[in-house]
N, C-alpha and C positions, 0 to 999 in steps of 0.2 A: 342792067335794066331791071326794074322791083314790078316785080308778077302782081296783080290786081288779080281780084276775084273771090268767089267763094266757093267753100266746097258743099254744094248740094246736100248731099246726104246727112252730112253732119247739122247743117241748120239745120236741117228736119226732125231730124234726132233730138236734136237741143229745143226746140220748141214744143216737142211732146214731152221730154223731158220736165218739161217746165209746168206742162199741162199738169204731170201728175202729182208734182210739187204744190201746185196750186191746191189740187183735193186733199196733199197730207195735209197743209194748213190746216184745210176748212175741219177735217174730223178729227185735227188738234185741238184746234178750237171747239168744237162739241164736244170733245170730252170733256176739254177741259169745264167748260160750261155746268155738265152732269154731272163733274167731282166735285168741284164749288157748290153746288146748289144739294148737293146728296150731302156735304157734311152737316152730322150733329151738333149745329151749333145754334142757337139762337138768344136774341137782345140785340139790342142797339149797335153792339161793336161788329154784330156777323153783320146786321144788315148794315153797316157802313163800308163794312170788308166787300161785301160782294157789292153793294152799289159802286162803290170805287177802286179796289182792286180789281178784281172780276171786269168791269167795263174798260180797265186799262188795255188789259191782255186782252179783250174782244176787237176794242181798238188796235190796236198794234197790230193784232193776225191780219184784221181784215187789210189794212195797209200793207202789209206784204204780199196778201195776196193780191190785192189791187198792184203793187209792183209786181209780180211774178206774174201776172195778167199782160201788163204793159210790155214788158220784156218780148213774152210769146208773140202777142202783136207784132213787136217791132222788126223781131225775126222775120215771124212771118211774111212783111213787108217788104224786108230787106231781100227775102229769098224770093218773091214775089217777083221783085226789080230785076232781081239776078238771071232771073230765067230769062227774061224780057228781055235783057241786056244778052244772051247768050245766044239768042235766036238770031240775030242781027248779023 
């Protein structure tokens, strides 16, 4: 017979875990923001570099962290249920 359930602690763990994944994103992305924008570089090719390189990597962090966002939710939900289901 296959055991069902979760273990508590650990989705807790894993959803804060996620949390703090979430903030290295974000002050990856400001760095990185502040090194693009601090280099000595200027004419048409920097501002082409930073309007579309630069906006890639801004895009893409925030997507991750919008998935690392979602994941924690989902945890959380799931752990939500789990308890719910454990009272019972």
């Amino acid at each position: 017979m296959a055991i069902t359930g979760m273990d508590l602690e650990a989705a807790e763990r894993l959803a804060s875990s996620v949390d703090l994944y979430v903030d290295q994103i974000e002050r990856v992305r400001q760095k990185l923001i502040e090194r693009v924008n601090d280099l000595d570089w200027w004419g048409p090719d920097a501002q082409a570099f930073r309007a579309d390189e630069l906006s890639k990597v801004i895009q893409y962090a925030k997507q991750m962290s919008n998935s690392a966002e979602a994941l924690a939710t989902a945890c959380r939900s799931n752990l939500s249920a789990q308890r719910e289901v454990s009272k019972g």
